[in-house]
C-alpha positions, 0 to 999 in steps of 0.5 A: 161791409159790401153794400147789398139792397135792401130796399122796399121798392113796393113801399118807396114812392121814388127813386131819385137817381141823382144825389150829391154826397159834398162832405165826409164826416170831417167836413173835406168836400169834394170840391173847393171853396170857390167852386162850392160857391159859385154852384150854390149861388147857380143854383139858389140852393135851398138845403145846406150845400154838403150833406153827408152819407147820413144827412141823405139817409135822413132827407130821403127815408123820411120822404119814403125815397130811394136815391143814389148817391156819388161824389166825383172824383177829379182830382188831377183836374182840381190840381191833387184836390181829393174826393170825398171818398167813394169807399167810405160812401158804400161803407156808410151806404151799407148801413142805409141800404133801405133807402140808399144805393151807392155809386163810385167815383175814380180819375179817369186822367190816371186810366190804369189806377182807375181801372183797379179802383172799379174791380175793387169798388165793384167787389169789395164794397158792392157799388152798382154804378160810376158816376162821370164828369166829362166837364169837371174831370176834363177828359173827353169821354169818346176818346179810346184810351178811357176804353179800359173803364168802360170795359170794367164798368161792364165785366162788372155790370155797373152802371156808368152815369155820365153828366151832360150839358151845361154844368153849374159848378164853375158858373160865373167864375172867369174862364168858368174855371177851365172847365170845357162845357164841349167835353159833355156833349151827349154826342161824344157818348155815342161813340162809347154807347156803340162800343159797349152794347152791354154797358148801361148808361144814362146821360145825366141832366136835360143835356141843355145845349144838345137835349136833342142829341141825348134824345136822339141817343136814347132812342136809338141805343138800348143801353141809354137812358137819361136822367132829369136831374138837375133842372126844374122840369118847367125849364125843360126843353119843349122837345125833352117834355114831349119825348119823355111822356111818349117815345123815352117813358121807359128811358126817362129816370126821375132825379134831382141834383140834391142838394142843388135841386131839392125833390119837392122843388123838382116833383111840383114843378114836373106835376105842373108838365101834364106829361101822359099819366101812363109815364108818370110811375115809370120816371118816379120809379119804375125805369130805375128800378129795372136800370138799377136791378132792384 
């Protein structure tokens, strides 16, 4: 089954751009033990760690929400550590199309198989978008031989979401894990921003280190949007909550970083920001459903 949309955007009170698939229904998670665990204790999770596909259809219809919904796939750097898979993601997506809409996930250390991966993800499961981890996957995301995938990317119109800043998962653990924070610096997007004019992309989380890269990135590249995720807004960068409720309000994307942010958590704590009124309907909703083309 492709997924297609089915989504009641009138009837929705939110689309939540960022949300974890951790588990398939054999329980295999994307990452290990130690690493599940050290993201859990970051972010003080108030939900079960690794929901399934149908966990988040639940969480979310019953919330009248939308979310998209992805895992990573870093296998060459978790040393052959498989993915939950993105496949099954859009199989099971498909069968939660009103409140569900599935992005995938490939290797971007192995080009040529990811490549492939795209086209097909793309056409014979429907996805709208790829999900990266330039920190996680460890690879740096300007450099020109990951060109070919944002080049698919693109030929089929999918979004590319890509995680920025600080990261939770490898947190506290010696050597955080040898995963490289540098590798998502926002300002090594510009390059592929520039490149790929007809790529839409969205920079993931408030970027904490660079949040006044991203900012700077989003205003001046019609293709990049940030999402919010990831962080309780009352944490956000003083700069960030500015420029969202002016400047960025029809960059600014509402989403969570379920489970490690849960959305009434996330939506209390962004009530609180007294961010411009007018903004407000585009974050939850409307700056996603153009982005996503719904």
């Amino acid at each position: 089954m492709i997924y297609q949309p089915a989504i009641d955007t009138e009837t929705i009170t939110a689309i939540d751009v960022h949300t974890h698939v951790e588990a398939d229904a054999h329980q295999h998670t994307s990452l290990d033990q130690e690493l599940l665990d050290a993201s859990a204790g970051y972010f003080r999770a108030s939900v079960p760690r690794t929901p399934t596909v149908a966990d988040l259809a639940d969480y979310y219809r019953e919330r009248k929400m939308a979310a998209v919904i992805f895992t990573v796939d870093a296998t060459t750097a978790l040393g052959g550590h498989p993915p939950v898979s993105s496949e099954m993601i859009a199989e099971q997506a498909a069968e939660h199309n009103d409140v569900l809409i599935p992005f995938g996930s490939v290797d971007p250390r192995k080009p040529a198989d990811a490549v492939g991966r795209i086209h097909d993800l793309a056409t014979n499961y429907g996805v709208r978008g790829m999900k990266f981890h330039p920190s996680l996957q460890g690879f740096d995301p300007s450099a020109s031989a990951y060109y070919p995938i944002y080049e698919a990317c693109a030929e089929h119109e999918l979004v590319a979401l890509f995680h920025t800043g600080q990261t939770g998962i490898g947190a506290g653990l010696p050597g955080g894990r040898g995963i490289k924070l540098r590798y998502s610096d926002p300002m090594l997007l510009d390059d592929v921003a520039a490149d790929f004019p007809d790529l839409t992309m969205i920079l993931a989380h408030p970027s904490v280190p660079w949040a006044d890269a991203s900012i700077s990135i989003a205003t001046h590249k019609a293709n990049v949007f940030i999402d919010l995720s990831g962080w309780s807004p009352k944490y956000f960068p003083p700069q960030l909550t500015r420029a969202i409720g002016s400047m960025l309000k029809e960059k600014a994307l509402f989403g969570s970083d379920f489970p490690l942010i849960t959305p009434e958590r996330w939506i209390n704590d962004f009530e609180k920001l007294g961010v411009k009124e007018d903004a407000v309907p585009l974050i939850m909703k409307e700056n996603a459903m153009r982005v996503l083309s719904l």
